[in-house]
N, C-alpha and C positions, 0 to 999 in steps of 0.2 A: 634886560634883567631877568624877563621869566625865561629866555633859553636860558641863561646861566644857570638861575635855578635846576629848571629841568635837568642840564645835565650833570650837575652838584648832583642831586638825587639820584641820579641812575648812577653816578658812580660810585656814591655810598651804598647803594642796593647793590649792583655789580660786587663790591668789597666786601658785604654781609654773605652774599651767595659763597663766595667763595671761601669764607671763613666758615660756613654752616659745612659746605662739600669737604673739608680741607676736617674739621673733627669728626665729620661721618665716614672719611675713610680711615681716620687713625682709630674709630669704633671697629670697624672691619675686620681690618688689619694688623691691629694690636689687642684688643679684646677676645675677638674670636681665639686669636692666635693663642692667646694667656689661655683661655679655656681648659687646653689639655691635661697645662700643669693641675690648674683648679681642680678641674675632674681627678686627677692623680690624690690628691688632697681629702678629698673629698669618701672617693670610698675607701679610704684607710680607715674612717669613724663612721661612715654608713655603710650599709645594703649595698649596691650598684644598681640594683634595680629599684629598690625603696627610695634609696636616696634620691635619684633621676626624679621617679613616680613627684615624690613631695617637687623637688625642684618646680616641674613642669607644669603640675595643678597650678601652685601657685602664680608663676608665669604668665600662663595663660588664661586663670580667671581675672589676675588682674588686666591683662591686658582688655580682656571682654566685657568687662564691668567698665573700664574706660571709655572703649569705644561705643558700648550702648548708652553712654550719657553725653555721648558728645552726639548721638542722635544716628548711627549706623542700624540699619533694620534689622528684626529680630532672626537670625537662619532658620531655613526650615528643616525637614526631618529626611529630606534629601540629604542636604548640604551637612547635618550634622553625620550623619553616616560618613559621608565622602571623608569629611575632615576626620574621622576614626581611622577608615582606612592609608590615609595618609598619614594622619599619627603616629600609627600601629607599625608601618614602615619607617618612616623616620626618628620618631622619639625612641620605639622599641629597637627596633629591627638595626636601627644607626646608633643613636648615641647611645643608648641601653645596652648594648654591645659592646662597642669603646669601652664601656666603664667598666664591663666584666672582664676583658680584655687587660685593662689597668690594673685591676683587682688580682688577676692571676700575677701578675709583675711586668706588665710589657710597658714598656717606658711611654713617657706621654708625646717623648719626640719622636720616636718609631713609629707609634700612634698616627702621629699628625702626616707623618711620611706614608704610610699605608694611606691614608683616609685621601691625601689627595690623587688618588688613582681614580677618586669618582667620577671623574668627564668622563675617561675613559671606558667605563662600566655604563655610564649613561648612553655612550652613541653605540655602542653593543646592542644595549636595550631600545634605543630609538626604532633597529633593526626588523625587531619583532612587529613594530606596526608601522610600519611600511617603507620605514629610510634607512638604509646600510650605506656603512662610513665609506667614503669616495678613495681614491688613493691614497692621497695626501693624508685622511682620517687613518685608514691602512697601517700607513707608516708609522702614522702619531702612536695608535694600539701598539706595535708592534715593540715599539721604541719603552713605552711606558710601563707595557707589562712585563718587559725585561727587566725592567726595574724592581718592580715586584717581586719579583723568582729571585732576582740578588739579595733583595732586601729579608727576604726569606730566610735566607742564611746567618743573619745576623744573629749576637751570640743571645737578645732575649727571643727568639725564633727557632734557632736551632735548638732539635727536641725535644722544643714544646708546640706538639702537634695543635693541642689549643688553641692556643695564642695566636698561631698564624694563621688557623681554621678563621677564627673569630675577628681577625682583622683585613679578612678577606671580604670576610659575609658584611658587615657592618658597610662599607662601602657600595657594595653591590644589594644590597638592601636600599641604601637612602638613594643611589641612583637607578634604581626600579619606581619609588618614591616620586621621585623628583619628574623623572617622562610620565610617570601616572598621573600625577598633580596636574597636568596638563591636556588630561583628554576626562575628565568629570567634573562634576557641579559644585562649586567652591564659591562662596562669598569674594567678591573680590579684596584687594589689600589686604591690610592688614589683619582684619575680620578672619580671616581662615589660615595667618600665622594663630591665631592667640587659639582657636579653634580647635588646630591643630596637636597645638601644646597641651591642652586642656584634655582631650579624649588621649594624646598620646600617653600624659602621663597619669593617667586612671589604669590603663593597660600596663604600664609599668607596675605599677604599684599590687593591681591584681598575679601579675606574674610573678611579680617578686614574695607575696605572702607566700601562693602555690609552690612554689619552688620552695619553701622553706627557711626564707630571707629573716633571720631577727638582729637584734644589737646585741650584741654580747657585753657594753659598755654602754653608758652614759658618752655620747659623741665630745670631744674636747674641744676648746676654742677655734684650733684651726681645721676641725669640721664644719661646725657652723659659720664661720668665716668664708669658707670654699662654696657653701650652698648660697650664703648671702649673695656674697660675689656672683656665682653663678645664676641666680634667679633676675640679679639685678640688673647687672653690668652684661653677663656673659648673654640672658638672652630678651630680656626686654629693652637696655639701649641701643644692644648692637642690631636686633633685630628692624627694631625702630629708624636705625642710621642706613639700613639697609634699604627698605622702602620706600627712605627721603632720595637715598644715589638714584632709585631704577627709575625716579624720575626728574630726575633733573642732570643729571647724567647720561653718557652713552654708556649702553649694555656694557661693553666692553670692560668700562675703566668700573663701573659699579658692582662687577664680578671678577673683578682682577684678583681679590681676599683669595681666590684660589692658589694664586703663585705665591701669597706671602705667610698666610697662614703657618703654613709647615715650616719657614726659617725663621717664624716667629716663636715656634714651639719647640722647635730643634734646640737655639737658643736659650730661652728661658729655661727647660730641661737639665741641657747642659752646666748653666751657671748659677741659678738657682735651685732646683732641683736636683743637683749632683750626679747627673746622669753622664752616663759615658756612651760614648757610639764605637763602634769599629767601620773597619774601613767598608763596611759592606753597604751602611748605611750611609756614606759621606758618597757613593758611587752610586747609590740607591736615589737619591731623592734630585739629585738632577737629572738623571733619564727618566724619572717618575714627571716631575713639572716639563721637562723638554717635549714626554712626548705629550701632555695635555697643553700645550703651546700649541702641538700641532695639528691637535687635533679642534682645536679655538680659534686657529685661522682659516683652516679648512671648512669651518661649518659659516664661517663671517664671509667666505666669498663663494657661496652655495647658498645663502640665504639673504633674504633684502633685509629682512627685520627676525632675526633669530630670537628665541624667545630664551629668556634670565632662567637660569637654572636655580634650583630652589640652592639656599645655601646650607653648606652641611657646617651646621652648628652643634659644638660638644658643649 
């Protein structure tokens, strides 16, 4: 009777585990993914960078006032530096970007199609301190920033030097970001997501005055709507689901939002958002994911325990 018990319970546990993993990737992989649109939404009634700024304070205090009552120790003036610098590249430098990018007219599924070139931009950057990509990485680069140079062409790209300026930098900002994340002093877990958000989107918000950033309107409901969303769903649950995958999960499958993200924004763009692609872009974003395929098996049989890339969250 107590083994039966016992294994009753391990396999309602087993069954819970896998319903907790099973919503933390559909947080991932549909959330993340919805973001774009959001962010599309969003700076039609705000700033790009104000709007971001407010998003990410928010975000981020809350998550820090969370974690300091559940009893996580207070950061020091190290660690709060570090997390600025990190910030500063990803809140600003990444999705602060994205949104000016949207803001100018670049679709949110073009968007998500640019933005998953980041592996690729990150083993570039691995390079500079002390690891350059193996063959097979080689290939992956090669492959995926062909992609890019097509994706280039497409018709919200073509001639607007901007646009394709700034969805260039936005990637290769959070993947500078994301290898730096990795060689300074950072609270662990969650601690220096919320951190991070927190000092990033101070720097938004200061940039965004500096630059001259106001509302010209009172924001309408499906602004505020886009920021809710986005504060809420876009980066305190997904963020949160993320943290529960990298450990209880293999790396791998916990970092996979990379390959779905983009046909999750493609889509939604497409059908909701009314967006139209041309053939540049439908040729674009599978040599874009193919060659960060290849460059994610390449670095999974070069390394024993590869370490989770920070995720690029809009």
């Amino acid at each position: 009777m107590q083994r039966f018990t016992a294994d009753r319970g391990s396999f309602y546990m087993t069954a819970r585990n896998r319903w907790l993993i099973g919503l933390a990737l559909f947080a991932v992989y549909v959330i993340w993914g919805s973001t774009y649109l959001a962010l599309r939404y969003l700076v039609e009634e705000f700033p790009p960078f104000i709007g971001n700024g407010i998003r990410f304070v928010v975000a981020g205090s809350a998550m820090f006032w969370y974690l300091r009552r559940r009893g996580a120790p207070a950061p020091t003036r190290r660690e709060w530096w570090s997390a600025a610098q990190i910030g500063a590249l990803l809140m600003m430098g990444g999705v602060g970007v994205v949104a000016l990018a949207e803001a100018r007219g670049v679709g949110s599924g073009l968007a998500a199609t640019a933005v998953a070139a980041m592996p690729l931009w990150a083993a570039l950057w691995s390079g500079l301190f002390g690891r350059w990509p193996n063959r097979l990485e080689w290939l992956g680069l090669a492959i995926g920033l062909t992609g890019v140079v097509i994706l280039s062409q497409e018709g919200d790209f073509a001639g607007n030097a901007l646009g394709i300026t700034l969805m260039i930098v936005a990637p290769i900002s959070w993947a500078f970001g994301s290898v730096w994340s990795q060689r300074i002093s950072l609270p662990p877990g969650a601690m220096a997501t919320a951190m991070e958000m927190a000092t990033g989107g101070v720097i938004l918000l200061v940039v965004g005055l500096v630059r001259g950033e106001r509302f010209e309107a009172f924001p309408d409901f499906s602004g505020w709507l886009a920021l809710v969303y986005l504060i809420t769903l876009g980066s305190i649950v997904a963020f949160s689901a993320y943290m529960y995958l990298l450990g209880a999960v293999r790396p791998a499958l916990a970092t996979s939002y990379a390959y779905v993200n983009p046909v999750v924004a493609v889509l939604l763009g497409v059908t909701i958002g009314s967006e139209v692609l041309s053939g540049q872009a439908v040729i674009a974003l599978p040599l874009i994911l193919g060659g960060v395929a290849l460059v994610a098996v390449a670095k999974d049989r070069v390394e024993a325990q590869p370490l989770s890339p920070v995720p690029q969250e809009t």
